[in-house]
MARVOTOR-778776 format. One record per residue: residue number from 1; x, y, z of N, C-alpha, C in turn. Coordinates in Angstrom, 1 decimal. Each point is the difference from the previous one (the first is absolute). Layout:
N
    nr     n_c1     n_c2     n_c3    ca_c1    ca_c2    ca_c3     c_c1     c_c2     c_c3
   NUM        X        Y        Z        X        Y        Z        X        Y        Z
...
//
This chain:
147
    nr     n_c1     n_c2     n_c3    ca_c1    ca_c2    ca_c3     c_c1     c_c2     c_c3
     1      0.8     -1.2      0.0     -0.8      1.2      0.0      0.9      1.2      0.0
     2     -1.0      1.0     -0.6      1.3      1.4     -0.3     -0.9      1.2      0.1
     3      0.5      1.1      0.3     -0.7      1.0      0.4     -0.6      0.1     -0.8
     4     -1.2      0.5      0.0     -1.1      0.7     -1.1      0.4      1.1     -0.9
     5     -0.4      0.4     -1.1      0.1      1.4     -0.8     -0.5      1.2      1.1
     6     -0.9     -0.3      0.3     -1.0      0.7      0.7      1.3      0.7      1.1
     7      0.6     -1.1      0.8      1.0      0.5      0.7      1.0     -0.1      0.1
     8      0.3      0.0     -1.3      1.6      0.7     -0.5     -0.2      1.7     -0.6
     9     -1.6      0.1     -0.6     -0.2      1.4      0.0      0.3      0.6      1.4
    10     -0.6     -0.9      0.6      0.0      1.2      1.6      1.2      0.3      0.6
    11      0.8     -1.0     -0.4      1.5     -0.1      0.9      0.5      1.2     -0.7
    12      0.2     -0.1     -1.8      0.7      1.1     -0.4     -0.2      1.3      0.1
    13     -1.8      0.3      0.4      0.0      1.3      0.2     -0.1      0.3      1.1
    14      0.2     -0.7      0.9      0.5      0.6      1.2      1.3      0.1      0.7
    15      0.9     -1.1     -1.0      1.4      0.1     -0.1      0.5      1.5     -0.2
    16     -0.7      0.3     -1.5      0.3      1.6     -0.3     -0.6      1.1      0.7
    17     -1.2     -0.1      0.7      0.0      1.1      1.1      0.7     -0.1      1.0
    18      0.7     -1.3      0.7      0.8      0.2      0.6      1.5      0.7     -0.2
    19      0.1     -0.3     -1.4      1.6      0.4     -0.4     -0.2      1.8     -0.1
    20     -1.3      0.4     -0.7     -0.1      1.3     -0.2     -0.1      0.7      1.6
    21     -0.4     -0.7      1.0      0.6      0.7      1.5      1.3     -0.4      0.7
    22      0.6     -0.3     -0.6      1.6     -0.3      0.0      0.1     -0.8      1.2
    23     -0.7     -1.3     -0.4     -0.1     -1.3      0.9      1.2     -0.5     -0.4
    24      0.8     -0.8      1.0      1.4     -0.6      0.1     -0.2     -1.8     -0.1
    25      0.4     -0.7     -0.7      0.6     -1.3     -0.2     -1.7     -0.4     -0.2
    26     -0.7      0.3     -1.4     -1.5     -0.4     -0.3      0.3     -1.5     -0.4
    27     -0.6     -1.2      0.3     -0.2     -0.8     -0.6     -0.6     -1.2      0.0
    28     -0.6     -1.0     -0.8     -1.5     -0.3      0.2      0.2     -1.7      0.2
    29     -0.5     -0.8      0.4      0.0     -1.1     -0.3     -1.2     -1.1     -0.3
    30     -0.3     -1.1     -0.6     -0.7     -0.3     -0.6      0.0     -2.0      1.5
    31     -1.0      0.9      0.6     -0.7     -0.9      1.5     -1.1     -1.2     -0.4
    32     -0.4      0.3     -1.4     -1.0     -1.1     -0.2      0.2     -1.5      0.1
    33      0.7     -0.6     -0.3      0.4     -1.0      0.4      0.2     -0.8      1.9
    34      0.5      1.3      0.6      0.2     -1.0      1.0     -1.8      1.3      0.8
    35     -0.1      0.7      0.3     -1.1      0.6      0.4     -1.5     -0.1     -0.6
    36     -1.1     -0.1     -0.1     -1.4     -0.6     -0.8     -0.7      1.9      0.8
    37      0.7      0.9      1.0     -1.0      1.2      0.2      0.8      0.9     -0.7
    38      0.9      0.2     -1.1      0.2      0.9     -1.0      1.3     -0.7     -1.0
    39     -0.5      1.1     -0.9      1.7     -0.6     -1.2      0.9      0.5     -0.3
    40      0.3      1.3      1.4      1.1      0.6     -0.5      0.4      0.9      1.6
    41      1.2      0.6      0.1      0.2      0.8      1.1      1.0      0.8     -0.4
    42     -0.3      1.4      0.1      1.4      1.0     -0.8      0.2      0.6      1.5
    43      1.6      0.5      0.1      0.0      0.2      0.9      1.4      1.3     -0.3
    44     -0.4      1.1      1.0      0.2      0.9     -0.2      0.6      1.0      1.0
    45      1.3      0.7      0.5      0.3      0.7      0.9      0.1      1.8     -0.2
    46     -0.1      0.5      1.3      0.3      1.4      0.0      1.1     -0.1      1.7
    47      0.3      1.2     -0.5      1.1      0.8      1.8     -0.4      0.5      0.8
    48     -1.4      0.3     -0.3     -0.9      0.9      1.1     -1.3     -0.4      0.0
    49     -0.9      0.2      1.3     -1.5      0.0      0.1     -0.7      0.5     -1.5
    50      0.5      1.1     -0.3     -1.0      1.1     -0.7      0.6     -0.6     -1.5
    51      0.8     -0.2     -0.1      0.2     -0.8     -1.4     -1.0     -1.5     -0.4
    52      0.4     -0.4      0.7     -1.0     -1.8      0.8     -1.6      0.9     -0.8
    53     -0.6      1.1      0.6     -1.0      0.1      0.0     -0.3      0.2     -1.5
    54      0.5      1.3     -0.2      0.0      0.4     -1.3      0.2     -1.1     -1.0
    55      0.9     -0.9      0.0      0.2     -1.2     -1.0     -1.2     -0.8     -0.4
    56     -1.0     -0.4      1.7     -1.3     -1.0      0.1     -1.2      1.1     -1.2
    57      0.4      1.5      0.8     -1.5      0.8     -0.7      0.3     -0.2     -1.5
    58      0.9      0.3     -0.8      0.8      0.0     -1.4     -0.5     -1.4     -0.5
    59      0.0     -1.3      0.9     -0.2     -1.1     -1.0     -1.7     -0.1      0.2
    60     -0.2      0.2      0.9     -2.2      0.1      0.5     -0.3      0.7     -1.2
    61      0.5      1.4     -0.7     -0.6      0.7     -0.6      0.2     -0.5     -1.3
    62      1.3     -0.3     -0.2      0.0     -0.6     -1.7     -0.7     -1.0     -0.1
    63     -0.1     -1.5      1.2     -0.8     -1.0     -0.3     -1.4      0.2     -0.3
    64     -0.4      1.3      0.5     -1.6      0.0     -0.1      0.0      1.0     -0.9
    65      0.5      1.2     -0.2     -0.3      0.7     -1.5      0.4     -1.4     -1.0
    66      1.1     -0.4     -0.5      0.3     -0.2     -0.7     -0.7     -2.2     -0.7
    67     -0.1     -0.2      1.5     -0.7     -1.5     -0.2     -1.0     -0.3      0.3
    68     -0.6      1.0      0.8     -1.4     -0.2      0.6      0.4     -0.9      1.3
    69      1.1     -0.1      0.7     -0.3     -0.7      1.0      0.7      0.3      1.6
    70     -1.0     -0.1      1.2      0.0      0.4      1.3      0.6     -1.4      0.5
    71      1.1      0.4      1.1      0.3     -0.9      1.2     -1.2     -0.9      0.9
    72     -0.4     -0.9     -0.1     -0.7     -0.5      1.2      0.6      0.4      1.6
    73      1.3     -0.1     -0.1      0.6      0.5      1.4      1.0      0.5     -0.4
    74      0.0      1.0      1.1      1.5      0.9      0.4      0.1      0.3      1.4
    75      1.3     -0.5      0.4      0.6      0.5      1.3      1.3     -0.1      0.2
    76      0.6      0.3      1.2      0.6      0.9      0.5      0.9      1.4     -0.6
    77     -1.5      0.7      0.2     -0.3      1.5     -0.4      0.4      0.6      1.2
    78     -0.7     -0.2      1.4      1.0      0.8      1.2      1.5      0.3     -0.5
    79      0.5     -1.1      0.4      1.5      0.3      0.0      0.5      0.4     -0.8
    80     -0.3     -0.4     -1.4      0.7     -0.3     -1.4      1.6      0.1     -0.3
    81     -0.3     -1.2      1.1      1.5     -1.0     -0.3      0.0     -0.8     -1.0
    82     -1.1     -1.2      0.1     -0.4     -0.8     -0.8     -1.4      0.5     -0.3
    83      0.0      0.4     -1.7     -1.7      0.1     -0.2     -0.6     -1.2     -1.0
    84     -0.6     -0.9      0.3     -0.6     -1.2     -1.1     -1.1      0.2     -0.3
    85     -0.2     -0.1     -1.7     -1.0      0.1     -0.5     -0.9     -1.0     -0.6
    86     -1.0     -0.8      0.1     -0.5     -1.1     -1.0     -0.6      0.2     -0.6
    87     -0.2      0.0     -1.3     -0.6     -0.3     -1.0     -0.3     -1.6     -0.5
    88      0.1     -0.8      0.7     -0.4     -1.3     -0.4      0.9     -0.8     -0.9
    89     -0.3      0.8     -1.0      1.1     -1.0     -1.1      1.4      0.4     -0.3
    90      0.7      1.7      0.5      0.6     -0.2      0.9      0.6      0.6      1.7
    91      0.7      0.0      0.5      0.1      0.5      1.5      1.7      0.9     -0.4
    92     -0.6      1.4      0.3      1.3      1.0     -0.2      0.5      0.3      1.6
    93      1.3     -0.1      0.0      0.5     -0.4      1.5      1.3      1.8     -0.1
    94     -0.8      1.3      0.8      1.1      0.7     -0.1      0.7      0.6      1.6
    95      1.4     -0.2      0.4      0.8      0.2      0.9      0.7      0.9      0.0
    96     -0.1      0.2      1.4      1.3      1.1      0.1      1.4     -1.1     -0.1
    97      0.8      0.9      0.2      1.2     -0.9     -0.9      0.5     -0.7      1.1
    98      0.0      1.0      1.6      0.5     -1.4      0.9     -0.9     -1.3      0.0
    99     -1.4      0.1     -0.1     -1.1     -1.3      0.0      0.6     -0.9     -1.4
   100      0.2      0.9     -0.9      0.5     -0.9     -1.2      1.0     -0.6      0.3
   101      1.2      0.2      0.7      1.4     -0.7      0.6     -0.3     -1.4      0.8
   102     -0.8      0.6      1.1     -0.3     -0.7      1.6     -1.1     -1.0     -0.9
   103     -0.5      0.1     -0.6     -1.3     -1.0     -0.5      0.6     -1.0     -1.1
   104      0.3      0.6     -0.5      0.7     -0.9     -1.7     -0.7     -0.8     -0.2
   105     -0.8      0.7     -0.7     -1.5     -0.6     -1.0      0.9     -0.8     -1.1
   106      0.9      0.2     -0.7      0.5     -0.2     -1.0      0.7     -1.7     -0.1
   107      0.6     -0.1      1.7      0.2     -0.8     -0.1     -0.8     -1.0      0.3
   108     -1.7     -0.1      1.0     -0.6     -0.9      0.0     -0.7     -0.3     -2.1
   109      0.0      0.4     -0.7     -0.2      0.1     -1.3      0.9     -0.3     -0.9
   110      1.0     -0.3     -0.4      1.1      0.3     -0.2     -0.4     -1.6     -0.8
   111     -0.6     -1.0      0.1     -0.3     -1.0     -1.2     -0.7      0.4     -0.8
   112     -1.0      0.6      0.4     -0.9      0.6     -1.2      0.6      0.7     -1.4
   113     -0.4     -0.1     -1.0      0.2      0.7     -0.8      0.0      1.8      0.1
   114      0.9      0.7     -0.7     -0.1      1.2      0.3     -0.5      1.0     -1.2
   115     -0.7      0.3      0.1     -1.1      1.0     -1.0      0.8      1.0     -0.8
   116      0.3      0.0     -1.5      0.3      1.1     -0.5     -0.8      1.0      0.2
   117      0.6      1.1      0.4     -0.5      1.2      0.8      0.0      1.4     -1.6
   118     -0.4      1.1     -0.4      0.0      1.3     -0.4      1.7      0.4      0.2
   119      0.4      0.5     -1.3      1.6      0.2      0.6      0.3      0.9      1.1
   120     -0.9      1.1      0.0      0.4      1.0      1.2     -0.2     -0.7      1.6
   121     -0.7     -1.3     -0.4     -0.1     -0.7      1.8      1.2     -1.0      0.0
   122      0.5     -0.1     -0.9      0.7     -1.0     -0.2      1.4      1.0      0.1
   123      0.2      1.4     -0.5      1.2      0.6      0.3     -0.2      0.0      1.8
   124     -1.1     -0.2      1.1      0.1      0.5      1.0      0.8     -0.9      1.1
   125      0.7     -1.3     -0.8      0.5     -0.7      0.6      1.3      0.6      1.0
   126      0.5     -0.3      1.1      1.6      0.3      0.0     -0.3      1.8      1.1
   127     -1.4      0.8     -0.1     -0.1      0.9      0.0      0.3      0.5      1.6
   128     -0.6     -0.9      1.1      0.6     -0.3      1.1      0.8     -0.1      0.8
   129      0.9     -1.0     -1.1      1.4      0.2      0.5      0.8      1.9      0.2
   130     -0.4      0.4     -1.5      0.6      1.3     -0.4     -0.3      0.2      1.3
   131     -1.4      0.2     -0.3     -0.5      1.3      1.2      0.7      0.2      1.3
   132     -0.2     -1.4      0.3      0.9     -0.5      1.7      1.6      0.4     -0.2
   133      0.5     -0.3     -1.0      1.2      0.8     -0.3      0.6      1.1      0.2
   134     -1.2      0.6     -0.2      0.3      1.3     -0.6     -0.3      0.9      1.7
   135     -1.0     -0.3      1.1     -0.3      0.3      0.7      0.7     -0.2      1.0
   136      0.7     -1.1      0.0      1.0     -0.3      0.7      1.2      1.2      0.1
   137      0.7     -0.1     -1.7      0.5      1.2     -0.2      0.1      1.2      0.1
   138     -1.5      0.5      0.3     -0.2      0.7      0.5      0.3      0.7      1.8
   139     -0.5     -0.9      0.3      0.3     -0.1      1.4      1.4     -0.4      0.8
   140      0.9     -0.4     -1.4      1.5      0.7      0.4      0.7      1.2      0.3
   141     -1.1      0.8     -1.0      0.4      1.3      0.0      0.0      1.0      1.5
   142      1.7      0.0     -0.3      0.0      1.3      1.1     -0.6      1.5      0.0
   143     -0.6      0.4      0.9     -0.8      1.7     -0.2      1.0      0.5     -1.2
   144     -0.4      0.8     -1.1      0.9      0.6     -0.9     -0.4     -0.5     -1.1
   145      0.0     -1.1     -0.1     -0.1     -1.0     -1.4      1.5     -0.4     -0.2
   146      0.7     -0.2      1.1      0.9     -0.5      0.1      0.2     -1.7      0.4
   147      0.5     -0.3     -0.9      0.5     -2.1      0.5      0.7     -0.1      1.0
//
């Protein structure tokens, strides 16, 4: 068994609303096989609460302008650490980037097949790392902008 068309449309366009809110390491996998309550799980990180949010509103609004289709559920909206969305056929999983580390969705999945993604979700691989890099680096910096 293999994911449906139905939701490989849904993955991709919500792959690309995620990439167009500069969602970090997008990518989807194809769960029908070992799961029978959906056929797909994309999964998606940001660095902050308010990013997390912004990324969930961005994929709600394309899925429903653009496919006609609403989540049966959504939660953890409080914190928006972890926000999960279902749509049924498939389940959009988006984290803040420590939940993405500490949880590693990727590797309980990691047999599954992995879903060709939209290239701009597919550039968002790797993007995490940078960031963490880069923040780190930051936070070397002596007052001044001095190393």
């Amino acid at each position: 068994m293999t994911a449906t068309d139905r939701s490989l449309e849904l993955i991709h366009t919500a792959a690309q609303a995620a990439a167009d809110k500069l969602a970090h390491d997008v990518i989807a996998y194809d769960v029908s096989d070992v799961l029978s309550i959906t056929d797909a799980f994309l999964l998606a990180s940001a660095p902050n609460d308010r990013q997390v949010r912004a990324i969930v509103d961005e994929i709600e609004e394309r899925l429903q302008k653009e496919l006609g289709a609403k989540p049966v559920r959504r939660e953890g909206d409080r914190e928006s650490r972890w926000i999960l969305l279902d749509y049924v056929d498939i389940v959009v999983h988006v984290q803040h980037s420590e939940e993405r580390v500490f949880y590693a969705l990727e590797r309980l999945w990691k047999d599954c097949p992995e879903l060709e993604l939209p290239a701009d979700a597919a550039a968002t691989r790797g993007k995490a790392e940078v960031h963490a890099k880069l923040q780190a680096a930051e936070g070397d910096q002596e007052p001044g902008g001095e190393w």
